[in-house]
Backbone as JSON, one array per atom type, in Angstrom:
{
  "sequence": "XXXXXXXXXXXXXXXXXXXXXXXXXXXXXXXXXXXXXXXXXXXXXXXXXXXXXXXXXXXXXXXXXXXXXXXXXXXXXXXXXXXXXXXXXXXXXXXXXXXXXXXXXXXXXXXXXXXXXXXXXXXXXXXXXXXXXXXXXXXXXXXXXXXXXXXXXXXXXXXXXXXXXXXXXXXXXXXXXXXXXXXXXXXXXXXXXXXXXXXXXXXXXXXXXXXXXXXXXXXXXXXX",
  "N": [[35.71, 7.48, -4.95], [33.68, 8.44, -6.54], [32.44, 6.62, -7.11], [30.85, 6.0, -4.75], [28.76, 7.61, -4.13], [26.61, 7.16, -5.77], [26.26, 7.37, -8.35], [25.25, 7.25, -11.6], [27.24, 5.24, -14.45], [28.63, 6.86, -16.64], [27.65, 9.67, -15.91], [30.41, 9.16, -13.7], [32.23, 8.88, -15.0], [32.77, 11.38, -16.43], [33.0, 12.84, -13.93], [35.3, 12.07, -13.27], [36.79, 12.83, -15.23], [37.44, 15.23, -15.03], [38.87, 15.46, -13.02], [41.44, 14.81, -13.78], [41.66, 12.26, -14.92], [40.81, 9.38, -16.91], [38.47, 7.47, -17.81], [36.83, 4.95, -19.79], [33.76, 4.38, -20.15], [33.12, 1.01, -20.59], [35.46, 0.19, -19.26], [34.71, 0.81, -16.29], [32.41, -0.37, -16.51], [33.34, -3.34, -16.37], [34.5, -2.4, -13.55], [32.53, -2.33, -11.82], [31.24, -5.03, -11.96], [33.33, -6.62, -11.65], [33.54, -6.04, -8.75], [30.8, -6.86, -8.37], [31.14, -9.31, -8.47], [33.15, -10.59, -6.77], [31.61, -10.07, -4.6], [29.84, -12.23, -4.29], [29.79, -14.53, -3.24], [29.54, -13.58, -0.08], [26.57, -12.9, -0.68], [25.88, -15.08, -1.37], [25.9, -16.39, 1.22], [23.71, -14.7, 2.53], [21.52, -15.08, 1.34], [20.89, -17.59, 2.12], [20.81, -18.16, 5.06], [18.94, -15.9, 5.08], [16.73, -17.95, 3.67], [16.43, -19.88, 4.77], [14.72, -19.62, 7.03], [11.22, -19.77, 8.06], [9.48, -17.93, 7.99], [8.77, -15.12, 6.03], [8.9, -11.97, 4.79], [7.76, -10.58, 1.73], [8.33, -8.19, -0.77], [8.47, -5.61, -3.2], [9.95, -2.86, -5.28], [9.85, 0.46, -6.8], [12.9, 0.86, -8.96], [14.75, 3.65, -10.59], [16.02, 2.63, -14.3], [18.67, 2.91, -15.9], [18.27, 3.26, -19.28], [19.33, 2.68, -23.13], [17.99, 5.17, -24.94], [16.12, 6.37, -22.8], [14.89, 6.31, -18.99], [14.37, 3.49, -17.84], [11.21, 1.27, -15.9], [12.74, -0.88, -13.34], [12.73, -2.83, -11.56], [13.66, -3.69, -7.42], [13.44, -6.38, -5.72], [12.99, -7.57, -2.21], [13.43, -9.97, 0.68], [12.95, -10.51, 3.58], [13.95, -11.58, 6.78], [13.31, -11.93, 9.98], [13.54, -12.7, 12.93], [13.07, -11.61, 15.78], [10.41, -10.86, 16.91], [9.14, -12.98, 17.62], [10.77, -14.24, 19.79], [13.18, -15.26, 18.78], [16.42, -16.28, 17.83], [18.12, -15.71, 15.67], [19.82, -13.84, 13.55], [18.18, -10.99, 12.32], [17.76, -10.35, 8.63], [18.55, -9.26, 5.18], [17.67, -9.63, 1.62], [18.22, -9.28, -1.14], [17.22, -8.66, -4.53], [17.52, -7.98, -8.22], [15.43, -6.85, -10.76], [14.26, -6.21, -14.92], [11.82, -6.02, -14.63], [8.62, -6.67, -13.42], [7.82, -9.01, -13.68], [6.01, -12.37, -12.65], [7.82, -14.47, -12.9], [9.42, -13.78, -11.39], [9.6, -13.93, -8.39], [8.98, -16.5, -8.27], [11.39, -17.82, -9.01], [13.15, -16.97, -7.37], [12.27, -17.77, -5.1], [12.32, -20.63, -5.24], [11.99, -23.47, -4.23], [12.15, -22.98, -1.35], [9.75, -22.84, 1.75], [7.16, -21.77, 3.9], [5.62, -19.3, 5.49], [4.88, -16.89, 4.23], [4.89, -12.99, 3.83], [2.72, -10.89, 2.47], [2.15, -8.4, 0.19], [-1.0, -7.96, -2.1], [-0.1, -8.97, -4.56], [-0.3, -10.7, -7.71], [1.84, -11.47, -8.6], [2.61, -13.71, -6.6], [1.08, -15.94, -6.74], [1.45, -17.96, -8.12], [3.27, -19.27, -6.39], [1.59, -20.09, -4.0], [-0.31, -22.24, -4.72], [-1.57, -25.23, -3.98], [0.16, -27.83, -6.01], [2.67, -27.13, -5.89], [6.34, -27.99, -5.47], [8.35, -27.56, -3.14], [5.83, -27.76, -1.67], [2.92, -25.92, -1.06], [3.53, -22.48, -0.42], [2.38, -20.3, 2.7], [0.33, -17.78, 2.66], [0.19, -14.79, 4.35], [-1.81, -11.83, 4.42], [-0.82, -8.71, 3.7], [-0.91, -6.24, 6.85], [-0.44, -3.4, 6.62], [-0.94, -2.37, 3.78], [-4.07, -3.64, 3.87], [-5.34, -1.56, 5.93], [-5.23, 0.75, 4.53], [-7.47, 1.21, 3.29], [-9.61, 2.21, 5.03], [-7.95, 4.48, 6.26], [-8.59, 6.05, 4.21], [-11.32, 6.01, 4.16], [-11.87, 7.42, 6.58], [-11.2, 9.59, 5.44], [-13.14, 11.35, 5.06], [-14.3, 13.84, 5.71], [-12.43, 15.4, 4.28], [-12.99, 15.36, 1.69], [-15.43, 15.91, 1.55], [-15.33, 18.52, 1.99], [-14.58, 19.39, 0.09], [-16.46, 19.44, -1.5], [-17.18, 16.85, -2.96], [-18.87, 14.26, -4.92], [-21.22, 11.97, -2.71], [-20.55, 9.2, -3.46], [-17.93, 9.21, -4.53], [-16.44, 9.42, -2.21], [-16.88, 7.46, -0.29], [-17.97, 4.4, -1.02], [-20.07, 2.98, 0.82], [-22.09, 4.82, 1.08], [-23.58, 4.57, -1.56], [-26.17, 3.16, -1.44], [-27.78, 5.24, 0.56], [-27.59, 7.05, -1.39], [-29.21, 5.95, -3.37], [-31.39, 5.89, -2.15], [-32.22, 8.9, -1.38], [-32.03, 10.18, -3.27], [-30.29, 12.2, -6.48], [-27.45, 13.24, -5.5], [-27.03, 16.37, -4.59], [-24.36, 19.37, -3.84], [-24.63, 20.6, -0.1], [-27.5, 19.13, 0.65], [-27.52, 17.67, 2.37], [-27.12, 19.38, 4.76], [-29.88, 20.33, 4.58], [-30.98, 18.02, 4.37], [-30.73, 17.09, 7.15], [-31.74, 19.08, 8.74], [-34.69, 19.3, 7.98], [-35.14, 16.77, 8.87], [-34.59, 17.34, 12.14], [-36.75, 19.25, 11.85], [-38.81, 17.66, 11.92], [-38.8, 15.88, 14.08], [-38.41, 17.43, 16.02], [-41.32, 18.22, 15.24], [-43.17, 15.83, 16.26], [-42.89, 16.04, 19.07], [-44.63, 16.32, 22.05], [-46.98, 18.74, 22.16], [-45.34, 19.84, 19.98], [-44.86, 21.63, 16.7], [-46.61, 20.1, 14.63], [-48.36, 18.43, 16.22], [-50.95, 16.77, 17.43], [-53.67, 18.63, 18.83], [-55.31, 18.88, 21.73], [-58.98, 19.73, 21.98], [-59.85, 23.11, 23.35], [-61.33, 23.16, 26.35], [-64.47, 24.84, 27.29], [-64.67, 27.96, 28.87], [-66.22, 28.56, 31.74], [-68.59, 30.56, 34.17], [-68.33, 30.02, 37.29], [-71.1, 30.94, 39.62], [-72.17, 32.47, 42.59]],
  "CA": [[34.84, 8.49, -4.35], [32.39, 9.25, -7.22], [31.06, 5.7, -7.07], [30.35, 5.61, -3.24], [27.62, 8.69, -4.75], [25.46, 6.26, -6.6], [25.84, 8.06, -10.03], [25.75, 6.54, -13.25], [28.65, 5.28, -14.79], [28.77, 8.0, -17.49], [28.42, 10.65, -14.41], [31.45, 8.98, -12.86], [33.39, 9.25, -16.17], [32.7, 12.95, -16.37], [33.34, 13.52, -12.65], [36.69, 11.51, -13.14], [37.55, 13.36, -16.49], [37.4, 16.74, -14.65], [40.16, 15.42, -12.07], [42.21, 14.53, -15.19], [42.03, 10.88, -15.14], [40.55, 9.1, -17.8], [38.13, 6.11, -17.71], [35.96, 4.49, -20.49], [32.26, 3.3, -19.81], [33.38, 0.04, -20.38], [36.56, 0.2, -17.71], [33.65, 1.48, -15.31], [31.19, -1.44, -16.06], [33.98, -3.8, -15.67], [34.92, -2.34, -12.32], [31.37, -2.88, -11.14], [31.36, -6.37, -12.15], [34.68, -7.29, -10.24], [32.42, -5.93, -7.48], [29.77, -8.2, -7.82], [31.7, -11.48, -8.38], [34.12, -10.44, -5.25], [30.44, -9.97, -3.36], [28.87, -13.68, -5.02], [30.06, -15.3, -2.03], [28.61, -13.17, 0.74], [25.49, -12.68, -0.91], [25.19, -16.79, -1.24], [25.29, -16.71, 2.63], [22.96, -13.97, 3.21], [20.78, -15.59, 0.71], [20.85, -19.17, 2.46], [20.87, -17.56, 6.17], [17.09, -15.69, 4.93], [15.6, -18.74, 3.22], [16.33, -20.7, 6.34], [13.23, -18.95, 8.28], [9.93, -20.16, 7.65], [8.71, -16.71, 7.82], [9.57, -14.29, 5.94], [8.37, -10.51, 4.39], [8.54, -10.04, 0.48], [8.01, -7.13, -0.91], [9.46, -5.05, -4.4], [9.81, -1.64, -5.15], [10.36, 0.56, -8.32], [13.84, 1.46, -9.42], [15.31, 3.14, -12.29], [17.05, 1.53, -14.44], [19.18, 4.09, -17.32], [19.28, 2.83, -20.68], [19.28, 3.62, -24.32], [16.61, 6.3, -25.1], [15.83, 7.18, -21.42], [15.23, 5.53, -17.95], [13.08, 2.72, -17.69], [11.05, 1.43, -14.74], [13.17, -1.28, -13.35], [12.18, -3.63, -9.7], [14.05, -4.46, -6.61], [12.87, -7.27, -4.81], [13.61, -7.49, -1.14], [13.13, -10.63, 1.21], [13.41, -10.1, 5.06], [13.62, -12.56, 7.63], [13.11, -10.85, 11.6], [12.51, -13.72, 14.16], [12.72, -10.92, 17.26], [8.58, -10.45, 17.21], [9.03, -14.68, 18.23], [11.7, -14.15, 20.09], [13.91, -15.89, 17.88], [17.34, -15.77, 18.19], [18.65, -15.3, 14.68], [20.05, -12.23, 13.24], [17.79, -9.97, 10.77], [18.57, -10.09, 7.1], [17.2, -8.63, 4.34], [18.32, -10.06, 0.96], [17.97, -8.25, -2.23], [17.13, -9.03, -5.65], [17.1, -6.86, -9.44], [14.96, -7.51, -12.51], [14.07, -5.31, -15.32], [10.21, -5.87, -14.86], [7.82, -7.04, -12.26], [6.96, -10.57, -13.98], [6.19, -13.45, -11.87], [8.73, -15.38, -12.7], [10.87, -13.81, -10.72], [9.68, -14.11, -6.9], [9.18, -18.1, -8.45], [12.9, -18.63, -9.12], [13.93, -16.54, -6.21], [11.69, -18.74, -3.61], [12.32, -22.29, -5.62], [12.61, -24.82, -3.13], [11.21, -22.55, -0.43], [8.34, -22.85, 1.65], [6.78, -21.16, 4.89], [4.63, -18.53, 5.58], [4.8, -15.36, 3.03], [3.63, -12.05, 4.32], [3.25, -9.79, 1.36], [0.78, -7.8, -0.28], [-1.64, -9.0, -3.36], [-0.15, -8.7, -6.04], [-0.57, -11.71, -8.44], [2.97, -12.42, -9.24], [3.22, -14.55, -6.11], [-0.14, -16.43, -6.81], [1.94, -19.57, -7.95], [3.98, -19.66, -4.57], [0.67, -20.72, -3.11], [-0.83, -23.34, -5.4], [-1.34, -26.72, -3.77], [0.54, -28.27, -6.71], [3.5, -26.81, -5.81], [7.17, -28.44, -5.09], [8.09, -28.59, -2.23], [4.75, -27.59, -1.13], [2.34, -24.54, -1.37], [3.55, -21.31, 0.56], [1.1, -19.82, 3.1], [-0.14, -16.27, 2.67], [-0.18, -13.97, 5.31], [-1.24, -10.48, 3.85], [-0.34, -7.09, 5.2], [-2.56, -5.43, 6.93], [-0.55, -1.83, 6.14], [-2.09, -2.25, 2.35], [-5.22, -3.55, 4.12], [-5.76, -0.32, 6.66], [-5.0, 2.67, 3.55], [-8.54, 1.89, 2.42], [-9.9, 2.75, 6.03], [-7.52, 5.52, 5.68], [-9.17, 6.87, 2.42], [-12.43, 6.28, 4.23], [-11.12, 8.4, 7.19], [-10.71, 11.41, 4.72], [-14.63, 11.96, 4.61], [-14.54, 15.22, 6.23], [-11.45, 16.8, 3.69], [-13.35, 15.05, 0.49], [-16.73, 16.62, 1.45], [-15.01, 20.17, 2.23], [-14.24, 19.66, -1.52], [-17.7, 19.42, -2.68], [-17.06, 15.99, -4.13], [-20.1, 13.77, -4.89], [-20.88, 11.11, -1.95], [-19.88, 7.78, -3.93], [-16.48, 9.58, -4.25], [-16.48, 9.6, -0.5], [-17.58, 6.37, 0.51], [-18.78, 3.34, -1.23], [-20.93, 2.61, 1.77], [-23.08, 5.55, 0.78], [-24.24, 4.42, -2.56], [-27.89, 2.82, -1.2], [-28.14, 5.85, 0.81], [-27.51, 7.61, -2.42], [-30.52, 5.63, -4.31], [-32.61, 6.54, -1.47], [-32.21, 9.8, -1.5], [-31.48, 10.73, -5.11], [-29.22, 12.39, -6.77], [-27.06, 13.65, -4.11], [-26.09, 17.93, -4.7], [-24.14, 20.37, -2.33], [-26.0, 21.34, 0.97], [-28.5, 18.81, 0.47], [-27.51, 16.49, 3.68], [-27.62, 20.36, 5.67], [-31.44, 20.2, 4.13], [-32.09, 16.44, 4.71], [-30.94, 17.21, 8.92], [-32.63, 20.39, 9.16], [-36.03, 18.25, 7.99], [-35.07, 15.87, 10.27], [-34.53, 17.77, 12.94], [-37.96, 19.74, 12.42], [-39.93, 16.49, 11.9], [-38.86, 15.15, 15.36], [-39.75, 18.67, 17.31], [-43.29, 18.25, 15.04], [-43.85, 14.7, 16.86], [-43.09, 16.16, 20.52], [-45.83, 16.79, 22.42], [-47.1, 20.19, 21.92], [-45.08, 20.61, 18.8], [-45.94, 22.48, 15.76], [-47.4, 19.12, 13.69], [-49.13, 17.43, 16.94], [-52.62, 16.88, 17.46], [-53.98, 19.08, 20.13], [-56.91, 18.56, 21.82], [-59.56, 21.45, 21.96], [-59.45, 23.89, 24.71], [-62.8, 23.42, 26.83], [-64.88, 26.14, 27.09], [-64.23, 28.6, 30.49], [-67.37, 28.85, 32.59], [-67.63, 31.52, 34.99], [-68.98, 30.34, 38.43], [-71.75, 32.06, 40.42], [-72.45, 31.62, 44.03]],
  "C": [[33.57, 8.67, -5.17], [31.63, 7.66, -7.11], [30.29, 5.6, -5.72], [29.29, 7.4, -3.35], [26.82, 8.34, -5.78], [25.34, 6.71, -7.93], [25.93, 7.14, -10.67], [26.61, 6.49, -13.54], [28.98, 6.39, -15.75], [28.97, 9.34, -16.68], [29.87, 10.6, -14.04], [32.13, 9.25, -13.84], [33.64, 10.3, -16.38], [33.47, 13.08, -14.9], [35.4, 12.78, -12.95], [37.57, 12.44, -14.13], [37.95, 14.82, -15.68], [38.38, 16.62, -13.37], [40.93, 14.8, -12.65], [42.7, 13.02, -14.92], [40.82, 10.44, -15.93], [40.11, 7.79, -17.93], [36.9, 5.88, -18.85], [34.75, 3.93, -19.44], [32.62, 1.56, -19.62], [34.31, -0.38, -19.39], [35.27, 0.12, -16.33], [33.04, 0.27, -15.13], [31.89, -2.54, -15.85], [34.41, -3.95, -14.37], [33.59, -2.8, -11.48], [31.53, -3.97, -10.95], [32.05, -6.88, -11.71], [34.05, -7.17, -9.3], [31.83, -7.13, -7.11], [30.27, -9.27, -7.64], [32.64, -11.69, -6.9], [32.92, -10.89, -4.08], [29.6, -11.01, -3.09], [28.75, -13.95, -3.75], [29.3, -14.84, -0.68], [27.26, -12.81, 0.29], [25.25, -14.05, -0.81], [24.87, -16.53, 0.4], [23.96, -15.62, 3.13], [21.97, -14.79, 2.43], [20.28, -17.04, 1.54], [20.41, -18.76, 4.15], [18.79, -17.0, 5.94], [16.13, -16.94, 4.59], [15.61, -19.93, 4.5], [15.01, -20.5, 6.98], [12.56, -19.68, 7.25], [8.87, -19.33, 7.62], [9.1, -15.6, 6.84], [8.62, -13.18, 4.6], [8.56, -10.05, 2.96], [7.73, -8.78, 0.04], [9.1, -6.44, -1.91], [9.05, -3.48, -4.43], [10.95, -0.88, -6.78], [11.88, 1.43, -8.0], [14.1, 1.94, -10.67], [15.93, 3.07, -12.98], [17.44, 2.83, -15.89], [19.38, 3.14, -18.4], [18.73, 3.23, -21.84], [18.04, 4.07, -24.48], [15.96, 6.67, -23.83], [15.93, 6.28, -20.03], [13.82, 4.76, -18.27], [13.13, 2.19, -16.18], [11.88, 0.0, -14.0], [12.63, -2.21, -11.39], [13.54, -4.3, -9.2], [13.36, -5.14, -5.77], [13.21, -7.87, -3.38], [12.75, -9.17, -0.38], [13.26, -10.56, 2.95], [13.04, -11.03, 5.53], [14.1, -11.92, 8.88], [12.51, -12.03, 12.6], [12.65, -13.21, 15.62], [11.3, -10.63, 17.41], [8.6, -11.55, 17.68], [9.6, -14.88, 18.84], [13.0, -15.27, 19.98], [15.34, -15.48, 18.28], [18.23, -15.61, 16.8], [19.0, -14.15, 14.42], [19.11, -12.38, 12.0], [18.14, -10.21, 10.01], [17.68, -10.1, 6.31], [18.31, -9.42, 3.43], [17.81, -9.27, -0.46], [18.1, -8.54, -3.87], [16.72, -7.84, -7.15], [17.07, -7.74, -10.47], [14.34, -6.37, -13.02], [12.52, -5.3, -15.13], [9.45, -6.61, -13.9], [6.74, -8.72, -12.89], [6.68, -11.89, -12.77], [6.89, -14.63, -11.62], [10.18, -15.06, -11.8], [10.79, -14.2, -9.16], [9.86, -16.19, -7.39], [10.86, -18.39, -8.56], [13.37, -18.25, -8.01], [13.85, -17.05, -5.09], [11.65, -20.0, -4.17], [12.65, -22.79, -4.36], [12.72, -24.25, -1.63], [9.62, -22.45, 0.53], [7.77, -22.77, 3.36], [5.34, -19.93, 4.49], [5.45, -16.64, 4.96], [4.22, -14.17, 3.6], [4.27, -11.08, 3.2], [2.0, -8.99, 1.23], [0.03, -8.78, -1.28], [-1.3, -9.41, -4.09], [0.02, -10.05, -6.62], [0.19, -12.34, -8.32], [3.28, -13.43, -8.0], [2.0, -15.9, -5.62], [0.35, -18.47, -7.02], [2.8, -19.97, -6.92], [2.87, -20.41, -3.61], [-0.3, -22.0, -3.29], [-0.46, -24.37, -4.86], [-0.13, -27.49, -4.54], [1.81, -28.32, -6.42], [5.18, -27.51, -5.0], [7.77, -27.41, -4.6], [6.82, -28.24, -1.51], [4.31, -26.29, -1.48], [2.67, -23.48, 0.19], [2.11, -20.66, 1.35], [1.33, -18.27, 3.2], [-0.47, -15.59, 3.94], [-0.3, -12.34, 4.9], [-1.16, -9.64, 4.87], [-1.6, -6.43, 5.46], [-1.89, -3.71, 6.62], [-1.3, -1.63, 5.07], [-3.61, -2.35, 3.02], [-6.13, -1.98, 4.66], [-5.8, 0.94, 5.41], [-6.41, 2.65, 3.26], [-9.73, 2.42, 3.49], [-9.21, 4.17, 6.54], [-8.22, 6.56, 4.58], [-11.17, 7.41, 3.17], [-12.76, 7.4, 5.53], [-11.35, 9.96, 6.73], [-12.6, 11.81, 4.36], [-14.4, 13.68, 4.27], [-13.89, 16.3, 4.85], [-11.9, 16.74, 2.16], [-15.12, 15.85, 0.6], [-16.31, 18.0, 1.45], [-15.24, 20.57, 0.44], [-15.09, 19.73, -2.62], [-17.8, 18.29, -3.79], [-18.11, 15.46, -3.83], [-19.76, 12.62, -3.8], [-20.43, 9.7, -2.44], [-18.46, 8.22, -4.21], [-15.91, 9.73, -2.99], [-16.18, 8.38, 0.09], [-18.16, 5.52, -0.48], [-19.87, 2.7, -0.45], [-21.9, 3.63, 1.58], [-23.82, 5.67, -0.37], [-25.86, 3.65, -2.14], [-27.98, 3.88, -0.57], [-28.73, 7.23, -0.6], [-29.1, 7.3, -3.09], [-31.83, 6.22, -3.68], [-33.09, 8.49, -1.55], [-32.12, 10.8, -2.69], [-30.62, 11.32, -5.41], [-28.43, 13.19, -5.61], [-26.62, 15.32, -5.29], [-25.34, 18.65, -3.14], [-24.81, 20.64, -1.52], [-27.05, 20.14, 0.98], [-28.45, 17.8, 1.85], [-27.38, 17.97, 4.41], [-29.44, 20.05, 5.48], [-31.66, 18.86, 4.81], [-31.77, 16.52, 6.67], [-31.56, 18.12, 9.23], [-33.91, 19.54, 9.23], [-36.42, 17.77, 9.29], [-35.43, 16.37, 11.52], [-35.65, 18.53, 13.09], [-39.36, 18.79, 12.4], [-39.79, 15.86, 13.52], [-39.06, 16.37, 15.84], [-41.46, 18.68, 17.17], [-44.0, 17.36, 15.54], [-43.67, 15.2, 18.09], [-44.68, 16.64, 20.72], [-46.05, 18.58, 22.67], [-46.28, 20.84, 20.76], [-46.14, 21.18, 17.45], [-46.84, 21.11, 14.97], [-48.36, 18.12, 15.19], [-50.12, 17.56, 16.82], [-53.07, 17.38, 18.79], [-55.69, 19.02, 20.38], [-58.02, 19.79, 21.99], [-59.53, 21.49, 23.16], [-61.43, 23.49, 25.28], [-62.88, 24.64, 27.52], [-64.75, 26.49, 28.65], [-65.48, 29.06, 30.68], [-67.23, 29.65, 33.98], [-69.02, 31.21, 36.61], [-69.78, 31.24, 39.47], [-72.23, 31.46, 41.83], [-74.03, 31.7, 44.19]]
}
């Protein structure tokens, strides 16, 4: 019961001690370990079943990992293969990988002797998956566009980053030449630069206050 509650083995030893049975850390990390080697076998097939596709979704994510002097940051690495968007007839499967650190050697051993189309994000570590050089060939990159869209997202948030009185290159990178033009940018000062605006184009209508009017000719008073 206390392991199917994801605790720590030291947790579970406590929770066990307090229903008066009595298990060492080491008993504990043993029992895990029977786990995994019982599970080798179905993980080979899920493993062999994903690298089959020629498509497939990687992507890691932080875990963390307990050990001496506190928790450190620890990566799972996930692989998914989904051929219902192609209408594929395979089943789904995700496959799942743990390393203490986000080096690049790990998507490399995990995709050896793999080779399709990759859809991931940037990040470096899978920079040698794509190298020409590469046995049995160089993987093709397909990135995500969720990472792509957040920074159209960010640019989105004008409205709640100006409420905030932040400067416009904190806004927008697309407003730095407007910036030069205009100089240093302060609060209020784009109310000021449309107001202008807005009384420089009434001063070009005709009959506005800046037009050029022509003189009035003089009123002559008819006599019969």
């Amino acid at each position: 019961m206390a392991s199917g509650q994801h605790q720590p083995l030291n947790r579970q030893a406590e929770r066990y001690a307090r229903e008066g049975v009595e298990f060492s850390l080491s008993t504990l990390a043993d029992k895990v370990g029977a786990c995994a080697a019982a599970l080798a076998p179905l993980h080979a097939l899920i493993r062999d079943h994903v690298l089959r596709d020629e498509r497939l979704h990687g992507d890691d994510t932080t875990v963390p990992l307990l050990a001496k002097g506190g928790t450190k940051t620890a990566r799972l690495w996930t692989y998914v293969r989904d051929d219902r968007p192609f209408a594929g007839s395979a089943q789904p499967a995700a496959l799942f990988h743990f390393s203490r650190d986000r080096e690049m050697v790990h998507p490399n051993r995990r995709l050896a002797g793999w080779q399709g189309i990759l859809q991931a994000d940037a990040y470096g570590g899978y920079n040698d998956l794509y190298r020409g050089g590469r046995d049995p060939g160089p993987a093709s990159s397909a990135l995500c566009w969720s990472h792509a869209r957040r920074k159209f997202f960010e640019l989105a948030d004008i409205k709640e980053k100006a409420r905030k009185r932040k400067p416009a290159h904190d806004i927008s990178p697309s407003t730095a030449p407007l910036n030069r033009w205009r100089g240093q940018w302060t609060p209020g000062s784009g109310k000021a630069d449309r107001r202008n605006l807005r009384r420089g184009t009434r001063d070009q209508r005709p009959g506005g206050r800046g037009a050029a009017r022509s003189p009035t000719p003089p009123v002559t008073s008819a006599r019969r």
